[in-house]
C-alpha positions, 0 to 999 in steps of 0.5 A: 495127254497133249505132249508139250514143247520145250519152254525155252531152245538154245539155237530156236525161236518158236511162236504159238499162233492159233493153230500156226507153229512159227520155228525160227532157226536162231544162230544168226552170227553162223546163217543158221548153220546145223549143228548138233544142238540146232538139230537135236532141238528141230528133232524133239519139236518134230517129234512133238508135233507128231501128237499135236493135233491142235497145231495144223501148220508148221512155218519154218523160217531163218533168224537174220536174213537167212534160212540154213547155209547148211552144216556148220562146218567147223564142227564137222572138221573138228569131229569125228578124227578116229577112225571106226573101231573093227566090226561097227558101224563107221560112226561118221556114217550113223551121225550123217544118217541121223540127218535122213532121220530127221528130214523124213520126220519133217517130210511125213509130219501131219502138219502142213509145212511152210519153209519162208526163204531168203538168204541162202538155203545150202547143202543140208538147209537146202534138204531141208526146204525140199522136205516142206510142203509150201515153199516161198522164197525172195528173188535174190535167195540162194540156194545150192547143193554144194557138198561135192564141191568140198569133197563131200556127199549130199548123201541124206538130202539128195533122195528128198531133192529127187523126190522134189525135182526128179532125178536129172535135175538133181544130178545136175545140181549135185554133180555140178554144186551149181549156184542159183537165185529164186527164180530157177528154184521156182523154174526147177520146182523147189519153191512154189512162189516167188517174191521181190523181197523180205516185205513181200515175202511176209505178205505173201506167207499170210496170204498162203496160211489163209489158204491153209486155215481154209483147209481140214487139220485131219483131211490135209494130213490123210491126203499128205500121206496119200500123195507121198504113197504116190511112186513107192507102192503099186499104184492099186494098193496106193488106191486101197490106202488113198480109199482107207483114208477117205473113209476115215475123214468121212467118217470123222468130224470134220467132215460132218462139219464141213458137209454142215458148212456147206450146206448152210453157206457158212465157213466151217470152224475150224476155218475161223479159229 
C-alpha cells in the first residue's frame, strides 16, 4: 500500500507535480528558522518518501526569499534549563542528535534531492543544503557555519559539511563561522550552479529536473547508494555492492525499457511521464 502525505502541514508547503515533490519550508516571518514542528513535519515527509516510488524527485526550497537560517534560536534559549537526571543521557544531546537523524534521512532518500537556494542558508539550514544531491543557489545568498561564533557546536551538520566539501575546508569554516555569497559556495563545492537572481534561478531549476526526468527512478536511487559507499567501506566490497546494484536495475524494468528505448530511437517512458 502507497504510504500517504499529510493533507495539510503547519510550518510546510508541498506540491505534486508528476513525479516531482515541491517542499517549501513555510515560516517566512522567522527565515524558515528550525523548530520543533518545522522538523518534526520534514521528518515524517522523509520518512514517507521512503516508500514512494512514484515520486523521483524531491526540491527543497525556502518561503519568503530564504532557504533555512537555521535553528530557531528562541526555542533553543528557552529549552532545556534542567540540568540531566544521574545516570541518562543529557536530553540536550538526544534532542540535538535527533537533528543527525534527520539529515541522513534527507542524505540516503532514493529520491534525487534538489535544494534552490537564495537568501541565507545557516548553521542547521546549511547542513541541510550539503545533505542534497543538486544544489542551485542566487549570487547574493549567503551562507555560513556560524554555530561556534554563539558558543555552540555544528555538531550534526558538520560530518555532512566534510562529506561535501572535505575536512580542511570545513574546519576552516567552522573554526572561523566565516560568511560568504554564492560564488565561494560554488568555488568550495557546496552548490553545483550558480545564478544572477530568484528569476534565474527558477529557470535553471527546471533546466535541472528536465535532466533529472531523463534519468531511471530505480537506476538513480541504486547509483545514489553506490556512490555514498564510496569512502566508508573497502573499496573491494564497495565494488561487490556497486556489482549487486547493477545487477538489480539489469534485471528490473526499467532497464528493459530503457534497452527498448534505445534500440528504437525513442525516449523511454518514464522520460515523458
Amino acid at each position: 500500500m502507497t504510504t500517504e502525505f499529510a493533507s495539510t502541514y503547519e510550518t510546510l508547503l508541498l506540491r505534486r507535480e508528476r513525479s516531482r515533490l515541491h517542499v517549501t519550508l513555510n515560516r517566512p516571518q522567522v527565515k524558515n528558522a528550525l523548530n520543533p514542528t518545522l522538523l518534526g513535519e520534514l521528518l515524517a515527509v522523509f520518512e514517507t518518501l521512503r516508500e514512494r516510488r512514484d515520486i523521483k524527485t524531491v526540491i527543497l526550497r525556502g518561503a519568503g526569499g530564504t532557504f533555512c537560517a537555521g535553528a530557531d534560536l528562541k526555542n533553543m534559549e528557552k529549552a532545556f534549563t534542567e540540568a540531566p537526571k544521574p545516570g541518562e543521557k543529557d536530553p540536550i544531546a538526544l534532542n540535538n542528535r535527533g537533528y543527525g537523524t534527520f539529515l541522513e534521512m534527507v542524505n540516503t532518500t532514493p529520491q534525487t534531492v534538489v535544494a534552490a537556494v537564495e537568501g541565507y542558508a545557516i548553521a542547521g539550514g546549511f547542513g541541510l543544503l550539503c545533505v542534497s544531491d543538486v544544489a542551485i543557489c542566487t549570487e547574493d545568498a549567503g551562507f555560513a557555519m556560524s554555530e561556534t561564533a554563539i558558543g555552540i557546536v555544528p555538531a550534526q551538520i558538520a560530518p555532512f559539511v566534510a562529506q561535501r566539501i572535505g575536512v580542511p575546508n570545513t574546519r576552516h569554516l567552522a573554526l572561523t563561522a566565516a560568511r560568504f555569497k554564492g560564488p565561494e559556495a560554488l568555488r568550495l563545492g557546496i552548490v553545483h550552479h550558480l545564478v544572477k537572481d530568484s528569476a534565474e534561478l527558477d529557470g535553471k531549476l527546471e533546466e535541472v529536473l528536465k535532466q533529472i526526468d531523463r534519468c531511471a527512478p530505480l537506476a538513480n536511487a541504486l547509483t545514489k547508494a553506490v556512490v555514498q559507499k564510496v569512502g566508508t567501506e573497502p573499496l573491494s566490497q564497495v565494488l561487490d555492492f556497486a556489482a549487486d546494484k547493477f545487477a538489480e536495475a539489469r534485471r528490473s524494468p526499467e532497464a528493459a525499457e530503457g534497452l527498448r528505448a534505445f534500440a528504437e530511437k525513442r525516449p523511454p517512458k518514464w522520460a515523458v511521464e
